[in-house]
N, C-alpha and C positions, 0 to 999 in steps of 0.2 A: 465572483462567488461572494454571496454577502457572508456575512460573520455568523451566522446561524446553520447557513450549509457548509460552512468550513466548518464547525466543531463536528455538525455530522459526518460529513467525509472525510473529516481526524479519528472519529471513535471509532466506524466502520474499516478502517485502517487497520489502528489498535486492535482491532477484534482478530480481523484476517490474521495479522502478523503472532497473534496468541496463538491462535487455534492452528496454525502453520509450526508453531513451534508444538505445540501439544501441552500447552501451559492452561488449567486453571486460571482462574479470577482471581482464586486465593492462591494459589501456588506466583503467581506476578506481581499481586500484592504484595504477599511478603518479602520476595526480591526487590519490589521496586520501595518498599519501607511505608506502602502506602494503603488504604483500608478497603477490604474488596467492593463494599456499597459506594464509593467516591469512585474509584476505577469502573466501576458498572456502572453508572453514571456519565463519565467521559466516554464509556465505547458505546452510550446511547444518542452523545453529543448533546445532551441538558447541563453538561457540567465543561466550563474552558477550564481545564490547566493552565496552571501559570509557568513560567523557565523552569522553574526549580523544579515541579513536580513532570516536566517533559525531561529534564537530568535524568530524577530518579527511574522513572522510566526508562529511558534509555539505557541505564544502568542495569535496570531488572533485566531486560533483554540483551544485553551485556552488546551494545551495539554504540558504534558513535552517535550521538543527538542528532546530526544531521540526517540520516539514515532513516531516522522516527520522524523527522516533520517532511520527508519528499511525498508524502502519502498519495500528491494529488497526479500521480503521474498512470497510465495506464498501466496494469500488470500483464504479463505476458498473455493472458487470455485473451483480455482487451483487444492486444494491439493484434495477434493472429486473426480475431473475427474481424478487427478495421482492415488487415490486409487481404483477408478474403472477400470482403467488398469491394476494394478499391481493384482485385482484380479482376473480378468482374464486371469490370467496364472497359477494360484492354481489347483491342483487336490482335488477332496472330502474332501479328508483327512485335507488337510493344510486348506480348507473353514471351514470343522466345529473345526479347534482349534482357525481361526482367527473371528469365529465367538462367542466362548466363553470369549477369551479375549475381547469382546467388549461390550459380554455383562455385563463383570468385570466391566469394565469402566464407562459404565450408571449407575450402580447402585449404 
């Protein structure tokens, strides 16, 4: 991932995790102590944050920092539509063993 698609897939991160929370630009802003056109700016990934201002953030969303930069991981949608792929290429056999392991897993 170069340095250009990681700010974008940091900002579009930022965004999800706002709009999840039901947070404004300005309402994150001023939790995070920071100005909503710079914050619109990161969740369009034209603008890197530096540490401090991934703290504040972090802070705004009252979440450990580390929690703010895993952005690049698939979210649960993601990973249901790759598993409905990947099942789709199972025969019988391999459906009813990945369907016991799952149901290991629920219970």
């Amino acid at each position: 991932m170069t340095a250009e698609n990681t700010a974008k897939h940091f900002g579009a991160a930022l965004r999800r995790i706002r709009k999840q929370r039901q947070l404004t630009l300005e309402s994150l802003a001023a939790a995070s102590d920071l100005d909503p056109s710079y914050l619109a700016r990161i969740e369009r990934g034209v603008q890197n944050p530096s540490l401090a201002v991934l703290a504040k953030l972090a802070e705004g969303f009252d979440i450990p920092l580390h929690l703010l930069l895993d952005f690049d991981r698939p979210n649960a949608t993601q990973l249901r539509g790759s598993i409905k792929r990947q099942l789709s290429l199972l025969d019988e056999a391999q459906l009813r063993a990945v369907t016991l392991f799952i149901d290991a897993l629920v219970r």
